[in-house]
C-alpha positions in Angstrom: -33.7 -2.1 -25.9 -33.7 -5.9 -24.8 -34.4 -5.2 -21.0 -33.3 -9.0 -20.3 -29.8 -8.7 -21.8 -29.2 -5.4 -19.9 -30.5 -6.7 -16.9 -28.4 -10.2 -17.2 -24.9 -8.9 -15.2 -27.1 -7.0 -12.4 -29.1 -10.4 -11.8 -25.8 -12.1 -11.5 -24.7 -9.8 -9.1 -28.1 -10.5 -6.7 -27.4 -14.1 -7.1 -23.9 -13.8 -5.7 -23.2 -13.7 -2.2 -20.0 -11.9 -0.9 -19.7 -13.1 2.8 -17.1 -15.0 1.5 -15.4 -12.8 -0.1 -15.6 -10.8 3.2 -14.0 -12.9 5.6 -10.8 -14.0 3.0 -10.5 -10.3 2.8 -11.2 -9.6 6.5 -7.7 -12.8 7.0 -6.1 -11.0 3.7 -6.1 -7.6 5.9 -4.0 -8.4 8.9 -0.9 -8.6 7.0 -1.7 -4.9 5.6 -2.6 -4.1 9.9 0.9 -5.3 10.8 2.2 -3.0 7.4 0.5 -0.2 8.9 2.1 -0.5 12.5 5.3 -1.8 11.2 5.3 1.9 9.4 5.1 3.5 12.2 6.6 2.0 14.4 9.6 4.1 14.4 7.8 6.8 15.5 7.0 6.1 18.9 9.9 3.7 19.5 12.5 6.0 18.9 10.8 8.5 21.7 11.4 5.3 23.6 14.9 4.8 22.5 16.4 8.2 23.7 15.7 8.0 26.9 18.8 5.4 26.6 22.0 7.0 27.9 24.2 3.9 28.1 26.7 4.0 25.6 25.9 0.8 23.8 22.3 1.6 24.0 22.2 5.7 23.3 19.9 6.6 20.2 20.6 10.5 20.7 22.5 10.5 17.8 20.8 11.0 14.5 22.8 8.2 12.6 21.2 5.9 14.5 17.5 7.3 14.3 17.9 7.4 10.7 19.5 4.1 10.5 16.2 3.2 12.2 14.1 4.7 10.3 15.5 4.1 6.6 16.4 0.4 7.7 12.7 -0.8 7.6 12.1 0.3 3.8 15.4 -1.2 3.0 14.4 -4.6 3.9 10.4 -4.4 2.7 12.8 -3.4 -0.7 13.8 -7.2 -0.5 10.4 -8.3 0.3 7.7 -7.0 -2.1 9.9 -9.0 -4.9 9.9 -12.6 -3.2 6.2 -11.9 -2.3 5.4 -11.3 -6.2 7.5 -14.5 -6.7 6.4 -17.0 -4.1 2.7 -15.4 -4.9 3.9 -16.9 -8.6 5.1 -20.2 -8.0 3.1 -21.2 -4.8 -0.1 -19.3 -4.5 -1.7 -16.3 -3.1 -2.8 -18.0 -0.1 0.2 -20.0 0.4 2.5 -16.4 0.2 0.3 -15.2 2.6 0.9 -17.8 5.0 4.6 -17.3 4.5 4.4 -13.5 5.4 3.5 -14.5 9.2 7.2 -15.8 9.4 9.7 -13.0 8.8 7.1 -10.7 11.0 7.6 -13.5 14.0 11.0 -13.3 13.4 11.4 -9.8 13.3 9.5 -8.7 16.4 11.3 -11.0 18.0 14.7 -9.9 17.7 13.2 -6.3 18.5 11.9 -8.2 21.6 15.2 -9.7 22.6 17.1 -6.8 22.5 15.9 -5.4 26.2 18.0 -8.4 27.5 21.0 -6.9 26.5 22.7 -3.9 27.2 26.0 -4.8 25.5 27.0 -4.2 21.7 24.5 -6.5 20.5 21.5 -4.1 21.9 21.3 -1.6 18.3 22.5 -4.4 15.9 19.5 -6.9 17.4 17.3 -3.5 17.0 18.7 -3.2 13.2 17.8 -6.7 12.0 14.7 -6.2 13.7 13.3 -3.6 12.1 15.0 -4.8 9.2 13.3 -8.3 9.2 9.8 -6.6 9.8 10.7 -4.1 7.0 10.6 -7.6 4.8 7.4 -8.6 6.0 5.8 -4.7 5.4 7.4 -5.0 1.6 6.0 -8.6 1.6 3.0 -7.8 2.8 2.5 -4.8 0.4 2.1 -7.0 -2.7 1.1 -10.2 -0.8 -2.3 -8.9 0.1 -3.7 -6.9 -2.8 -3.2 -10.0 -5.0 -5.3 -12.3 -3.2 -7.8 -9.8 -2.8 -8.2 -8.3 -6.2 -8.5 -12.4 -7.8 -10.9 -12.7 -5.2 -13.3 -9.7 -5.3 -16.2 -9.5 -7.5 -15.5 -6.9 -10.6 -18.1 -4.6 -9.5 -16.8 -4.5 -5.8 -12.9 -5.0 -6.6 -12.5 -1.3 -5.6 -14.2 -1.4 -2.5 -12.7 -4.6 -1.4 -9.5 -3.5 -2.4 -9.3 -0.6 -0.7 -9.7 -2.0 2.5 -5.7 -2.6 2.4 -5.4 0.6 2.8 -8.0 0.9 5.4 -6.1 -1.5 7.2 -2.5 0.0 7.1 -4.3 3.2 8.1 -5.7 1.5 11.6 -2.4 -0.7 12.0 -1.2 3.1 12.2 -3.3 4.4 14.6 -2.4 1.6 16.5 0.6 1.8 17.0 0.9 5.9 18.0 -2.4 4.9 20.3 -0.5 2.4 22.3 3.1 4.4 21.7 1.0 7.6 23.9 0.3 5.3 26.9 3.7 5.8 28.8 4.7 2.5 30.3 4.0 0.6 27.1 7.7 0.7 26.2 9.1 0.0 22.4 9.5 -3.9 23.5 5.6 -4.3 24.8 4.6 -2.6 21.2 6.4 -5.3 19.6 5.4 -7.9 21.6 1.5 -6.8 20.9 2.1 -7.3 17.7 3.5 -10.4 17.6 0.7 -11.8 19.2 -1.3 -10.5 16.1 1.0 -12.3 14.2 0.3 -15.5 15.3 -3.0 -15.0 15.2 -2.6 -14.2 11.2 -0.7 -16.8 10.6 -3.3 -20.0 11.9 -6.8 -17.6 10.0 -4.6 -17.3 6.8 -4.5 -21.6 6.9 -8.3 -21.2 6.7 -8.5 -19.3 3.3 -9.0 -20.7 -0.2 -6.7 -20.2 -3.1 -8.2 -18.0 -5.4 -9.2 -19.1 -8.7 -6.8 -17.2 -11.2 -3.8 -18.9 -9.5 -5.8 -22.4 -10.0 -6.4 -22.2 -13.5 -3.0 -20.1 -14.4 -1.6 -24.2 -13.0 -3.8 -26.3 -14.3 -6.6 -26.6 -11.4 -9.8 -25.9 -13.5 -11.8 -28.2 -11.2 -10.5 -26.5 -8.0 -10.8 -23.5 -9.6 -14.9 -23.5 -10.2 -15.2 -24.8 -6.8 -13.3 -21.7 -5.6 -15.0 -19.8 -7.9 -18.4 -21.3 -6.1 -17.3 -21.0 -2.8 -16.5 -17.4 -2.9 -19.9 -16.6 -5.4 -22.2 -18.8 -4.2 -24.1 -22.2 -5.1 -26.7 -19.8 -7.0 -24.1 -18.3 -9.0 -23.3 -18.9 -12.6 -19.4 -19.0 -12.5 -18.9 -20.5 -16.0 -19.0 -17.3 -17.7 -16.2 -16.0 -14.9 -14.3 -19.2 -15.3 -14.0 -18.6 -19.0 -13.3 -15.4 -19.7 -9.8 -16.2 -17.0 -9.2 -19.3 -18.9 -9.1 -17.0 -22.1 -6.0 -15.3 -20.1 -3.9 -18.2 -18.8 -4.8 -21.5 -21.1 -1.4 -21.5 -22.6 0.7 -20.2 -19.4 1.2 -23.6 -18.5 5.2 -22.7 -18.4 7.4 -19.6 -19.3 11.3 -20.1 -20.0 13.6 -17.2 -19.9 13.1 -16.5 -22.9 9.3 -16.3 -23.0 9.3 -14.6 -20.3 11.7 -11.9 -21.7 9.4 -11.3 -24.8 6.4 -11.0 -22.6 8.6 -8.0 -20.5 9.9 -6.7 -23.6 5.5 -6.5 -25.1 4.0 -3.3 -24.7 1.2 -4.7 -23.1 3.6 -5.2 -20.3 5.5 -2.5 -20.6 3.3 0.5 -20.3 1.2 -0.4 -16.9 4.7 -1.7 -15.6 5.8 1.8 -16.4 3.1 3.2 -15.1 2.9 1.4 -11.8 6.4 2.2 -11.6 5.7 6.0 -12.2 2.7 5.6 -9.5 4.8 4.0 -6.7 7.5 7.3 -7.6 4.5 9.5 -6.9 3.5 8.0 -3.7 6.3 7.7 -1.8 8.2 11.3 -2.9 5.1 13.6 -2.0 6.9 12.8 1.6 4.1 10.9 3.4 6.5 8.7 5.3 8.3 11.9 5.9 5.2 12.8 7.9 4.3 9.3 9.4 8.2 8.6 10.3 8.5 11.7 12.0 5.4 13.1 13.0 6.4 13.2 16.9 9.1 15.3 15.9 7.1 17.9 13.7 4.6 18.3 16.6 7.7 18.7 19.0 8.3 22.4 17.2 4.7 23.4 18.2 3.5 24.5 21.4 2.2 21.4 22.0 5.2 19.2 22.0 3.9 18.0 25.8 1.6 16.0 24.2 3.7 15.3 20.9 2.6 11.4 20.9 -0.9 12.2 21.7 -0.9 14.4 18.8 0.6 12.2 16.6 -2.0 9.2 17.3 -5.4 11.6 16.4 -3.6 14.1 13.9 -2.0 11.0 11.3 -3.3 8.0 13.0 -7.0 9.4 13.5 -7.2 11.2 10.3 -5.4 8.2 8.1 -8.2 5.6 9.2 -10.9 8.6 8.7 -9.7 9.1 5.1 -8.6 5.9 4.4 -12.7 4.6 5.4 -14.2 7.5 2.6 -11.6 6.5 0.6 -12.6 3.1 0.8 -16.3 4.1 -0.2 -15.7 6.1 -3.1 -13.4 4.2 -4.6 -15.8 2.2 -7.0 -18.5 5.4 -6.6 -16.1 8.6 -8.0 -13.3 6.2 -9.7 -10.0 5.8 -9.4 -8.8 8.7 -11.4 -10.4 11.6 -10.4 -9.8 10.6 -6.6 -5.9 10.3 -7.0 -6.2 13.6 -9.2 -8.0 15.2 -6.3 -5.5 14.0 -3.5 -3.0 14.7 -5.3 -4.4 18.2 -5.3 -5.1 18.5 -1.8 -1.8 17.0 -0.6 0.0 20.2 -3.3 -1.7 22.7 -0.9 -0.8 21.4 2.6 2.4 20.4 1.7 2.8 23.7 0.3 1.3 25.5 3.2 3.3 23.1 5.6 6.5 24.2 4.0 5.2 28.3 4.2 4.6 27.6 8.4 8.5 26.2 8.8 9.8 29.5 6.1 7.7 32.1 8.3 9.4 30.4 11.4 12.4 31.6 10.2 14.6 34.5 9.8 14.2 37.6 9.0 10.3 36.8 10.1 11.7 35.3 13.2 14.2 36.2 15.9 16.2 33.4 17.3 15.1 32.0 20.3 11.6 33.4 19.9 8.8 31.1 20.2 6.2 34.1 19.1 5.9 33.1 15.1 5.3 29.6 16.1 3.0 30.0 18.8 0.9 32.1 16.2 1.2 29.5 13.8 0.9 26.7 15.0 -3.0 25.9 13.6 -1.8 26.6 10.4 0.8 23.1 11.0 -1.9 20.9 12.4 -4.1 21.9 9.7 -1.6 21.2 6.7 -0.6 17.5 8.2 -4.6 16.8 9.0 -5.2 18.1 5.6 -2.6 16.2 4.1 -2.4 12.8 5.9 -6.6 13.2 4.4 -5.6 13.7 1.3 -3.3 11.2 1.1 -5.7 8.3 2.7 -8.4 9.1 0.6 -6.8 8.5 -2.7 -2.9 7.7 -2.8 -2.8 5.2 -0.1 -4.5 2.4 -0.9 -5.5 3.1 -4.4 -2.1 3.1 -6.5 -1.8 -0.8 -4.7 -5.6 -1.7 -5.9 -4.1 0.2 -9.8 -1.0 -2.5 -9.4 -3.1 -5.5 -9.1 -5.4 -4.2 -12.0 -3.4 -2.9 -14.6 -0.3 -5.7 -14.2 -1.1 -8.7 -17.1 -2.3 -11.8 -15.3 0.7 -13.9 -16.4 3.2 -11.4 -14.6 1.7 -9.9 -11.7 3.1 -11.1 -9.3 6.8 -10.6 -10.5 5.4 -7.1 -11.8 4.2 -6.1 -8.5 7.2 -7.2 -7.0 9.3 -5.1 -9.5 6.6 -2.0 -9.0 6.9 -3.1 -5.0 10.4 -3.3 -5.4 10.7 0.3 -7.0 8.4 1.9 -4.1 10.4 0.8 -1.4 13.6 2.4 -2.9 12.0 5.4 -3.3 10.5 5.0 0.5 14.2 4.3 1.5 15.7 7.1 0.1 12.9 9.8 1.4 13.1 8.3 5.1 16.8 7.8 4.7 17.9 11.1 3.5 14.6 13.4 5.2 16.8 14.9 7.7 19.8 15.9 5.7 17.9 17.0 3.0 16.3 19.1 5.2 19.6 20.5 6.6 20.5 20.5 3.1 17.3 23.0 1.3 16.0 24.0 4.6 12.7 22.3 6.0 10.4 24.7 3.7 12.4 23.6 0.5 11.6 20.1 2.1 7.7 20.8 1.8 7.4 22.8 -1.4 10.0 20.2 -3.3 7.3 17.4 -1.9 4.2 20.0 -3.1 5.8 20.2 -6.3 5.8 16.8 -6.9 1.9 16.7 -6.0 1.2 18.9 -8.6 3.1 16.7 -11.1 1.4 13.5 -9.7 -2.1 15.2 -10.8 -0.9 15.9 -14.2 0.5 12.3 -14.7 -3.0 11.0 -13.5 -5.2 12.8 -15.6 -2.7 12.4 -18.9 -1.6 8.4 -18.6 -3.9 7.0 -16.3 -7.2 5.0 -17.5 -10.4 4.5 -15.1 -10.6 1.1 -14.6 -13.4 1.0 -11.9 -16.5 -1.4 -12.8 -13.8 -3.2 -15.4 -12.9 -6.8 -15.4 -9.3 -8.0 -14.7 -9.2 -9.2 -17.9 -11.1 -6.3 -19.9 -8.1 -4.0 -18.7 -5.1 -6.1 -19.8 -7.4 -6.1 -23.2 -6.8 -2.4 -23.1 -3.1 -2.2 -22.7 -2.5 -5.5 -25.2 -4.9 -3.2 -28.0 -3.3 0.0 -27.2 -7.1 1.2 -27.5 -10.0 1.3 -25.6 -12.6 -1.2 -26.3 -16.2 0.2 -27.7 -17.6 -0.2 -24.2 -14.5 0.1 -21.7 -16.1 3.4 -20.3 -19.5 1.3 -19.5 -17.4 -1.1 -17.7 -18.4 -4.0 -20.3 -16.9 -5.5 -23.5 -19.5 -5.4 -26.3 -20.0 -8.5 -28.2 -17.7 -8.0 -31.2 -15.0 -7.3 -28.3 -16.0 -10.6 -26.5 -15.3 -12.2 -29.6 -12.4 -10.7 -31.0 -11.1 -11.2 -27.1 -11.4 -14.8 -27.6 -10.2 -14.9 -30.8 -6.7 -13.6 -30.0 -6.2 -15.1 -26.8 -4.8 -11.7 -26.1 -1.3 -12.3 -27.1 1.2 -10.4 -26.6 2.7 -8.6 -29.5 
């Protein structure tokens, strides 16, 4: 065995230097914070908002708390599409810059609606929670982009996954300071708009990233980027190269190009497939659960201290598994952790849904508190269990999937149609949670979501491919071949693939 050429790609990797890398991703990250407590938001706020009696001002009636609720999904539904198209035409860096603005805005008018106590109080609430909804959708494609163009191959995963992580403890941050009793919905919003602000002058600090640069023409800017991010030490031609293979003659798509490249399989399958991923995220009823912990807690003994629940019990255990998550994601692989989520989220879900059906009648007499009181572990358990097994693997990892399986040409306006696609389905299970409750009962709720679980593991382990350890561009090389290159599972392209790579500029066909 030639030691040298084995050895060649780990010597690399000590030459790099990822403190770089680190901070863009450590800017990158806020927008995914202010995702995170944009999320759930409506949890604590609406606790807020019923203590309103006023006519103009009264959120005890459900219409409005699910207007509330399904508003924000609505408008990140509008978002995550400009984001993949600004990410396009202007840059990674310069989309993330334009993210601060509709959060501003939207905290804002959630801020200006304690000064009236008129008509205008909900509809300034609305748009809102609206207008921060487009910043969550735009932020949800925004920052995985930069990120994955900017991490390493070999630490794409782990730097990827700190999205995630970062949603997770935007999160917990918002049900901590939503416990604390005189920080009312308006101080929430105002906290984060200061952490706006903040985002908005660190993100003027970053450097584009060097896919964008060469995909319009910047080669020169783009092996300086390439060197500030790896290092003076680094050889980046190799890197350089093998992304010039994938955007040299991307210099401009008309309609018509563009068409045919939507139409290729190469683009069709992973946009599929991300589509099919985003389904399975959002319907095994995790914002369900983050929307409305408060009120889940409220049918427990412990409905005192509903808030304080909610913060350790989602927002505690979300950052916990979103951090392991974020550790094993280049170390166990992609599939096998959304396979084994998927798996754990089946059970709680399932045992979530058997706690509300043994709360009921015949097992239960109306009025009595008895079966609940005796079950209540078994509820904390399933949602601990659950909001786990959702951070560890289909949090952040179906976001880090998008940015890896989506062709280089299209990924932005494919992770704005995948983006797109998750906040409808986000939408319509915050939006309809309630009555579909009143409609199957809450148990049919939970075991329709632990259904879907089940299926989500199937679909992983059938249509999904590991891509940990694998260049950006050696995965769209496995969707443009329809077959697995000799050495795909190694996480390397052997030589004949190299040059049959370069040969066919992997065109779409």
């Amino acid at each position: 065995m030639d030691i040298s050429t084995e050895s060649e790609p780990l010597l690399e990797r000590r030459r790099s230097r990822v403190w770089p890398v680190c901070y863009s991703t450590a800017v990158a990250v806020m927008a995914s914070f202010s995702f995170g407590y944009i999320l759930a938001y409506s949890s604590p706020a609406l606790t807020d908002l019923q203590r309103y009696t006023e006519e103009h001002r009264s959120f005890t009636e459900t219409i409005y708390q699910d207007i509330f609720g399904a508003i924000m999904p609505v408008g990140a539904l509008f978002g995550a599409p400009v984001a993949g198209w600004l990410a396009d035409s202007i840059g990674r860096k310069s989309a993330l810059m334009v993210n601060s603005l509709p959060l501003a805005i939207g905290w804002l008018l959630i801020i200006l609606s304690t000064a009236t106590t008129g008509v205008l109080f909900r509809p300034l609430l609305f748009a809102g929670r609206f207008v921060t909804g487009f910043g969550a959708g735009f932020a949800s494609l925004a920052a995985p982009i930069y990120i994955a163009e900017i991490s390493p191959s070999h630490l794409r995963g782990l730097f990827g996954a700190t999205t995630q992580l970062s949603v997770a403890i935007g999160i917990f941050a918002v049900y901590g300071l939503g416990s604390i009793s005189v920080l009312d919905y308006y101080w929430l919003a105002l906290v984060e708009l200061g952490i706006t602000v903040v985002f908005l002058f660190m993100s003027m600090t970053l450097l584009e990233t060097p896919r964008w640069l060469i995909k319009h023409g910047h080669a020169r800017k783009a092996h300086d980027s390439l060197l500030s991010f790896r290092g003076s030490s680094y050889d980046v031609s190799s890197e350089q190269t093998e992304i010039e293979i994938q955007v040299k003659n991307e210099e401009h798509l008309s309609g018509m190009t563009l068409l045919k490249i939507f139409s290729a399989s190469s683009t069709v399958r992973p946009l599929v497939l991300s589509i099919f991923i985003m389904f399975f995220q959002q319907f095994c009823g995790i914002n369900a659960v983050i929307f409305y912990a408060e009120d889940i807690f409220e049918l427990t003994k412990y409905k005192n201290n509903a808030a304080l629940l909610s913060s350790f019990a989602v927002g505690g255990t979300e950052v916990l598994g979103t951090f392991i998550g974020v550790v094993l994601a280049d170390l166990a692989g992609r599939r096998i952790l959304l396979a084994a989520g998927g798996f754990g989220m089946f059970l709680s879900s399932g045992a979530m849904g058997a706690f509300y059906y043994l709360n009921s009648e015949p097992y239960c007499k109306p009025g009595s508190t008895d079966c609940k009181e005796n079950l209540n572990p078994l509820a904390i358990a399933s949602i601990i269990v659950y909001v786990m097994s959702f951070s560890i693997a289909w949090g952040g990892l179906p976001w880090l999937l998008l940015s890896e399986i989506i062709p280089l040409r299209v990924r932005g306006t494919g992770m704005g149609i995948a983006g797109g696609a998750s906040w409808v389905f986000a939408a319509l299970v915050t939006g309809f949670f309630k009555e579909y409750q009143k409609l199957i009962e809450p148990w049919g709720a939970f075991w329709s979501f632990s259904l879907i679980c089940a299926l989500s593991v199937i679909f992983v382990l059938v249509f999904i491919p590991e891509t940990r350890g694998k260049s950006l561009e050696d995965i769209e090389h496995y969707f443009s071949k329809n077959i697995v290159p000799k050495h795909f599972s190694e996480g390397k392209l052997s030589e004949q693939d190299s040059e049959m790579s370069s040969s066919t500029d992997y065109e779409y066909k």
